[in-house]
Each structure stands twice: as C-alpha cells, then as structure tokens.
C-alpha positions in Angstrom: -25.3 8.2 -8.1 -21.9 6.5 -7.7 -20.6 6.6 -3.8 -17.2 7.8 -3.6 -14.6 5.5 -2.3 -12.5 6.3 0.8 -8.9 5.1 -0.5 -7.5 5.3 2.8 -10.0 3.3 4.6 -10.4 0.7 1.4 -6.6 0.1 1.6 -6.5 -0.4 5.5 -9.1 -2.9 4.5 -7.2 -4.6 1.2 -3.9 -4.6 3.1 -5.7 -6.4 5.8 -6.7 -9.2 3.6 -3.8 -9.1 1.3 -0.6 -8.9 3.5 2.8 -7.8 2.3 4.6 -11.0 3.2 7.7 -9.7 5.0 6.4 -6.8 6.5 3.3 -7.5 7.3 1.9 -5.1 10.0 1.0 -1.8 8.7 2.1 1.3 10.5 1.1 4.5 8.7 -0.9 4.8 5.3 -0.7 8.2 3.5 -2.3 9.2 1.1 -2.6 12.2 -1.8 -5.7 11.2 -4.5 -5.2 8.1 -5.2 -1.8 7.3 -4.5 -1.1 5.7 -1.7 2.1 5.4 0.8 2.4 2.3 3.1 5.3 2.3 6.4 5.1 -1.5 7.7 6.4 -3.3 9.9 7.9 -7.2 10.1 11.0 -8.9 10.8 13.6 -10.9 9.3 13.0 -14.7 8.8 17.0 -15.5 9.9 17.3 -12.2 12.3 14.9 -11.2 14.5 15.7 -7.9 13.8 12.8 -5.2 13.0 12.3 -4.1 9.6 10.1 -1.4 8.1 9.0 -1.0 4.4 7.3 2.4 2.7 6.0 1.1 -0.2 3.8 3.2 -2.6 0.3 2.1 -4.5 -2.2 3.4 -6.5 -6.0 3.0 -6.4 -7.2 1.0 -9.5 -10.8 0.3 -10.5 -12.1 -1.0 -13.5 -14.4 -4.1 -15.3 -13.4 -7.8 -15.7 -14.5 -8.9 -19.4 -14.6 -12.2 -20.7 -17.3 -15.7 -19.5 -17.8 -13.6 -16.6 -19.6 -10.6 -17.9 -18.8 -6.9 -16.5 -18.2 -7.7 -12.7 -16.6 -4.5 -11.0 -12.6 -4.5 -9.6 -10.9 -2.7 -7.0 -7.7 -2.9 -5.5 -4.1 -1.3 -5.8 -0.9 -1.4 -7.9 2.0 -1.8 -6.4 4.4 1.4 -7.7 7.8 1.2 -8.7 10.2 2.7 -5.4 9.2 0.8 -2.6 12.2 0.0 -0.1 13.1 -0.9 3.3 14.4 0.3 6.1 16.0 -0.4 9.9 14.0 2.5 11.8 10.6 3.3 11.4 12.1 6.8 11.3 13.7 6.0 7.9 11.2 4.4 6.5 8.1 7.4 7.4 10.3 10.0 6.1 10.8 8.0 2.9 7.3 7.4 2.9 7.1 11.2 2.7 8.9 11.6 -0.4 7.7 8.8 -2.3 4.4 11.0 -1.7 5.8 14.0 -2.8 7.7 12.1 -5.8 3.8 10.8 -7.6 1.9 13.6 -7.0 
C-alpha cells in the first residue's frame, strides 16, 4: 500500500532545503490538492526594505529513467503568476486568488 503524501508538510520541508533566493523566509503555505500557494518573506539586496512574494506550485512525482534505473522524484513546479508585493497583506490576499485561479 502506497502512504499518502502530506503536500503541505513535504513543501514546508522542500522549501526548507530549497530556498526562494530573494524571499527566502516562508510565511503562509496554502494549499487545495496539490497546488500549492507560498507568501514569503525577504528583503531587497540595495534597500532594506521588506518584501513579500505569493508564489504558486504544484506537487510533482514521477520516475527518473536512464543509467540510473527507476529511482522515485518528488518535488514541485514552480506555476506561472507568482509576484511580489510591499505588505504581507498584499501578498496573502494574492496568495488567495492564485488559489482560487488553479483549482
């Protein structure tokens, strides 16, 4: 029997070893299936000045071929609509609709 994969709590994970690079602390993670919405947090290299980012994925597993054999991959896909924001305000209510837009 194949265990059932929490997405939420496997991209909390993923995200953790695989950082978004300018906004790297993550906020809020919601989730519908297996789409995924980030809000995260970082700030500017020049200004200091905070900056949030809701940025949607989707859950992604399949088999490697090839030299290697069949080993098993999981991870996300970055979907098209991601954007950033000023507030964290902004960028949840985004975050919202982005939801809404790939379900």
């Amino acid at each position: 029997m194949k265990k059932k994969t929490d997405v939420k709590k496997f991209f909390t994970a993923w995200q953790t070893e695989f950082p978004n690079f300018y906004t790297p602390k993550l906020k809020k993670v919601l989730q519908k299936g297996k789409t995924v919405v980030s809000v995260s947090a970082g700030h500017g290299a020049y200004e200091k000045a905070p900056t949030y980012a809701s940025t949607p994925f989707k859950f992604v597993e399949g088999h490697l071929g090839g030299a290697l054999g069949k080993p098993a991959v999981r991870g996300f896909k970055r979907l098209k609509g991601g954007k950033m924001f000023k507030t964290q305000v902004k960028a949840r209510a985004y975050a919202n609709k982005l939801l809404k837009k790939y379900q």
